[in-house]
C-alpha positions as CSV (number, residue, x, y, z in Angstrom):
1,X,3.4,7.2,14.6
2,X,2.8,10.7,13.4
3,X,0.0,12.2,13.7
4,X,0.0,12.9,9.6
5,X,-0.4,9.4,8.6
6,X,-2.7,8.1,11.3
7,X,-5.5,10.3,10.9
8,X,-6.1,10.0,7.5
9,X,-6.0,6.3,7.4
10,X,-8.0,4.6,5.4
11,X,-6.8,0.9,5.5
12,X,-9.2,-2.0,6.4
13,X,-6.9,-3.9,8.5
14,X,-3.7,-4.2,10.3
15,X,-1.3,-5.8,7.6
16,X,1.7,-4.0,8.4
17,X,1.7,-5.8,11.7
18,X,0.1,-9.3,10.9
19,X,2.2,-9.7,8.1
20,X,5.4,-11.7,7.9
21,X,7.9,-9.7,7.7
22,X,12.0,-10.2,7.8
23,X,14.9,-8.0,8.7
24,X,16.6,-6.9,5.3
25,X,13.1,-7.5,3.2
26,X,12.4,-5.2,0.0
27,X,8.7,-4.3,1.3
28,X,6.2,-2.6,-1.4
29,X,3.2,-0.8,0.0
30,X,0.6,-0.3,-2.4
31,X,-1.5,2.1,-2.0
32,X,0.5,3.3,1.0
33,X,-1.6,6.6,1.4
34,X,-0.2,8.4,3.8
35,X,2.2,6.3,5.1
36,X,1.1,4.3,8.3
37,X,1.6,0.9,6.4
38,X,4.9,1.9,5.4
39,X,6.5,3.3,8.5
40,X,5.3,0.4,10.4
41,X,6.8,-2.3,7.8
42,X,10.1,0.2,7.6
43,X,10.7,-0.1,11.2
44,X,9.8,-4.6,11.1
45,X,12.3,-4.8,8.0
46,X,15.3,-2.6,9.0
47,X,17.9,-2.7,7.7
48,X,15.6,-3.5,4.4
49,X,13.7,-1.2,2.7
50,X,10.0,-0.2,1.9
51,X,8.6,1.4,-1.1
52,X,5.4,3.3,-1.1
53,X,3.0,3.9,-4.3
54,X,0.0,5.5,-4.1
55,X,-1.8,7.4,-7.4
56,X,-2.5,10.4,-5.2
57,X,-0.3,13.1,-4.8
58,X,-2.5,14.7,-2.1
59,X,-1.2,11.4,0.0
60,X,2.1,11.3,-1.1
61,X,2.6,14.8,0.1
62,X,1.3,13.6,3.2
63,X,3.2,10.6,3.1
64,X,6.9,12.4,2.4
65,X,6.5,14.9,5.8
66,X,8.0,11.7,7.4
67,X,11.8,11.4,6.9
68,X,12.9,7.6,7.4
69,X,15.9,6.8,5.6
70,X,14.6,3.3,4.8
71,X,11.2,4.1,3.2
72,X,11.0,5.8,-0.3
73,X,7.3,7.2,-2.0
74,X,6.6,7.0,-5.3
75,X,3.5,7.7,-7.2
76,X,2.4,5.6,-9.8
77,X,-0.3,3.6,-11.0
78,X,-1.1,0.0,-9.2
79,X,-1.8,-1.3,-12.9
80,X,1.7,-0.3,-14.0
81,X,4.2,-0.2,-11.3
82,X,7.7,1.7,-11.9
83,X,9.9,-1.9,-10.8
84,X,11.5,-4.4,-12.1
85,X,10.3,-8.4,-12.1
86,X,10.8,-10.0,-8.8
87,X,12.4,-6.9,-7.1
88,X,10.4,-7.3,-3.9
89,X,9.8,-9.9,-1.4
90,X,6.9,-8.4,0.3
91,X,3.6,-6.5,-0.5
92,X,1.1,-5.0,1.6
93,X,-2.0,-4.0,-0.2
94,X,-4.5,-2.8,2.7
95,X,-8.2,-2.0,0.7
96,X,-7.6,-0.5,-2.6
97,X,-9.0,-3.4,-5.1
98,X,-12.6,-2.3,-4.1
99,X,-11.2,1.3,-5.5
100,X,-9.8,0.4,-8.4
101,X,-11.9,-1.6,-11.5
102,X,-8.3,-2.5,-13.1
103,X,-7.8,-5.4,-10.5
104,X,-7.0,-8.0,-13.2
105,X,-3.6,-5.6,-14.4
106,X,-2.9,-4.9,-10.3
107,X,-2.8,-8.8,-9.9
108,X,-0.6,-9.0,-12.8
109,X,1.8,-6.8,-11.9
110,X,2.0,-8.1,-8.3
111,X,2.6,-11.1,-9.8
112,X,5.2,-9.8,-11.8
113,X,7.1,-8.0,-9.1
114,X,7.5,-10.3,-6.3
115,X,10.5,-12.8,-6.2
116,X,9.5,-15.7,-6.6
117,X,8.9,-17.6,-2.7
118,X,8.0,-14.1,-1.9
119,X,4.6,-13.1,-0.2
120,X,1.7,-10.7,-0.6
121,X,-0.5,-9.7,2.3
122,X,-3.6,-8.4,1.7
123,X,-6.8,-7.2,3.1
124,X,-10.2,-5.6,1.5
125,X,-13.5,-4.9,2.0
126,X,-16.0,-6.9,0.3
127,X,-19.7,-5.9,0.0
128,X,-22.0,-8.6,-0.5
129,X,-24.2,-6.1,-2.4
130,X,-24.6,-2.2,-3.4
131,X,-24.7,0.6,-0.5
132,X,-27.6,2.1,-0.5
133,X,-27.5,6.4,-2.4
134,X,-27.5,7.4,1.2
135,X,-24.6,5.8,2.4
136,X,-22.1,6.2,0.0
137,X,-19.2,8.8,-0.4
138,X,-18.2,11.3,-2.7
139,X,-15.4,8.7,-4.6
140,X,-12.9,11.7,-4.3
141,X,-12.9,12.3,-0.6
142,X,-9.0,10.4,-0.7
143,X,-7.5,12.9,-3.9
């Protein structure tokens, strides 16, 4: 994988590769960052297709130096995503609902956009309570 999407990386786990994927699925990658997600479901799915969304366009840039004609980047909101109902059979979401407070309207429109039989794959940190002042991070070290 290039180096461009692995080192900024900011996933929780591998569901690009755990998930169940088919040849010819329509794959959406939410929150795809920088791509690592996306080029790994792109390459599982092939001869389907992968969209990636991600709100940044920091990310996106990075995300768009890697030319694979069955992966296309979009940026948009998770709360209001630019597809129609049921148009995918597959998403990956890999640790953005402990970044975003709208996760009732990101369920929504998950549920909105997969087909129906289709699958999400997910995965997230959960903190059982606050970090601490000294351990958390400037919230805009992914912009």
């Amino acid at each position: 994988m290039p180096e461009g999407t692995v080192a900024p990386f900011a996933g929780v786990a591998a569901v690009s590769v755990t998930a169940s994927l088919r040849l010819g699925d329509r794959v959406l990658d939410l929150g795809c960052g920088a791509g690592l997600d996306s080029l790994v479901a792109a390459k599982r799915v092939r001869p389907g297709e992968v969209l990636g969304i991600d709100f940044s366009a920091d990310m996106l840039a990075r995300a768009a130096s890697t030319s694979v004609d069955n992966v296309t980047w979009c940026r948009a909101s998770a709360e209001a995503l630019p597809l129609a109902d049921g148009s995918v059979d597959v998403v990956l979401v890999n640790g953005i609902f402990n970044l975003n407070p709208g996760r009732s309207r990101i369920f929504a429109e998950l549920a909105r956009v997969v087909r129906p039989g289709g699958r999400v794959h997910a995965a997230e940190l959960v903190l059982r309570r606050p970090l601490p002042d000294a351990e958390r991070t400037d919230a805009n070290w992914f912009a």
